[in-house]
C-alpha positions in Angstrom: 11.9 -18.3 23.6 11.4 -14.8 24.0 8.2 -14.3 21.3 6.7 -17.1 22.9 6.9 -16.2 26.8 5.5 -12.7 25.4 2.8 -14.5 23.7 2.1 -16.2 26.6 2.0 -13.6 29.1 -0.5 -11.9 26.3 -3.0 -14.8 26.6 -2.7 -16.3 30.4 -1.4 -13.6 32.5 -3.4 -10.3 30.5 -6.1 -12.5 29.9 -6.0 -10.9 26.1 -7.6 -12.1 23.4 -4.9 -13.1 20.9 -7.4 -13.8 18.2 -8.1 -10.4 17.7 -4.8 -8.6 18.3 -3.0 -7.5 15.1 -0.2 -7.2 17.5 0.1 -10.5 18.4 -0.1 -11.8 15.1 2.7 -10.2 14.0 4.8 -11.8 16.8 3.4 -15.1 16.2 4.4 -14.9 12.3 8.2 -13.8 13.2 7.9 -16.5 16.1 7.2 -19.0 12.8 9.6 -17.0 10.5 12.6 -17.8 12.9 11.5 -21.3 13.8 11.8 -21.9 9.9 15.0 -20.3 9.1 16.4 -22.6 11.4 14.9 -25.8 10.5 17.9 -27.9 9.1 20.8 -25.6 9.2 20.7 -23.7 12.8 24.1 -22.6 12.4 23.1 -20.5 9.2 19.7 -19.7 9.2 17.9 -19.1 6.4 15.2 -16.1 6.1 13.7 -16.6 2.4 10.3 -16.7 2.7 10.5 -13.7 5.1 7.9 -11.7 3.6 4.8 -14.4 3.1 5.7 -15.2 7.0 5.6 -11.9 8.2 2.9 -10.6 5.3 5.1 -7.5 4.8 8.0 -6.5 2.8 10.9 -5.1 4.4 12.6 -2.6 2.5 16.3 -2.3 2.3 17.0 0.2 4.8 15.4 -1.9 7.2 11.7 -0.5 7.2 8.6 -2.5 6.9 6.4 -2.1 3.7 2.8 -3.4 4.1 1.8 -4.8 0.3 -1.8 -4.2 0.7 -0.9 -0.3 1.7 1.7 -0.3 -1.3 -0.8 -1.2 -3.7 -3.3 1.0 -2.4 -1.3 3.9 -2.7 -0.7 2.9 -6.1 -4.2 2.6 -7.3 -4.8 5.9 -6.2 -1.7 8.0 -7.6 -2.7 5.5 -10.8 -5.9 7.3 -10.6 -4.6 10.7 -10.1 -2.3 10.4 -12.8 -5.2 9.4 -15.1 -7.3 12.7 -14.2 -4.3 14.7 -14.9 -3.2 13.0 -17.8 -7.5 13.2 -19.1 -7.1 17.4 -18.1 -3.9 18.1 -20.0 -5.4 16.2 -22.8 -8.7 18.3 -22.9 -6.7 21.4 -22.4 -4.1 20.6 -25.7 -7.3 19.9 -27.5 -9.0 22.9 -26.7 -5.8 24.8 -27.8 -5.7 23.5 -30.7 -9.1 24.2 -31.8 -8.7 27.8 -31.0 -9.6 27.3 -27.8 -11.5 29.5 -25.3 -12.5 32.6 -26.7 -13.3 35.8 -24.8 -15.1 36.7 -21.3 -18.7 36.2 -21.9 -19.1 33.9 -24.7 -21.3 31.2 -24.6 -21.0 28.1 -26.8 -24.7 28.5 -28.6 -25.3 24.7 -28.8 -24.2 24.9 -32.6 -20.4 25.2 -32.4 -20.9 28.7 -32.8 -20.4 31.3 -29.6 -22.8 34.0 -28.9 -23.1 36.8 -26.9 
C-alpha cells in the first residue's frame, strides 16, 4: 500500500511525470515483485523471479548489482586484459629473438640494425 500511495503522490499531487522517472520505475517493479510473491501463498511469499522484476541482481550481502553495468565492466577489463596479454606477448617475443639492442640503433628496414 505504501509503493502505491508513493506512486501516487508522484503522479497526482507532484504532478511528475512517471514515464520518464527511473525512480519510479523501480518502485513500480518492486510494487509488481511483492504483488507476485504473494499471489497464492500470502502466508509464505515467494520472491523467485526477483531479479527480471526488479531488472537487477541483488548480491548476497544485500547490495544491488545492475546486469547491464556488470557486463559492461566486463567487456572492458576483458579488453584490458587482452592488451596486456598482446604486450607481454610482444615483449617475450622480442626477448627471445635477442631483443632490443643498444641506444641508437635503428632497425634498417632489412632485419639488420644500423647506426
Amino acid at each position: 500500500a505504501v509503493l502505491c500511495r508513493t506512486l501516487n503522490y508522484m503522479a497526482c499531487y507532484d504532478q511528475l511525470n512517471l514515464g520518464a522517472l527511473v525512480s519510479a520505475e523501480a518502485l513500480n517493479r518492486r510494487r509488481a515483485l511483492i504483488e507476485a510473491a504473494h499471489v497464492g501463498r500470502p502466508e509464505a511469499p515467494s520472491y523467485e523471479g526477483a531479479e527480471e522484476y526488479l531488472g537487477v541482481r541483488e548480491a548476497a550481502d544485500g547490495t544491488l548489482l545492475d546486469p547491464a553495468l556488470t557486463q559492461h565492466v566486463a567487456r572492458k577489463q576483458a579488453s584490458k586484459a587482452e592488451i596486456l596479454k598482446q604486450q607481454r606477448l610482444a615483449a617475450e617475443e622480442k626477448r627471445l629473438r635477442g631483443g632490443g639492442g643498444g641506444r641508437g640503433a635503428v632497425d634498417d628496414g632489412d632485419g639488420q640494425r644500423g647506426r
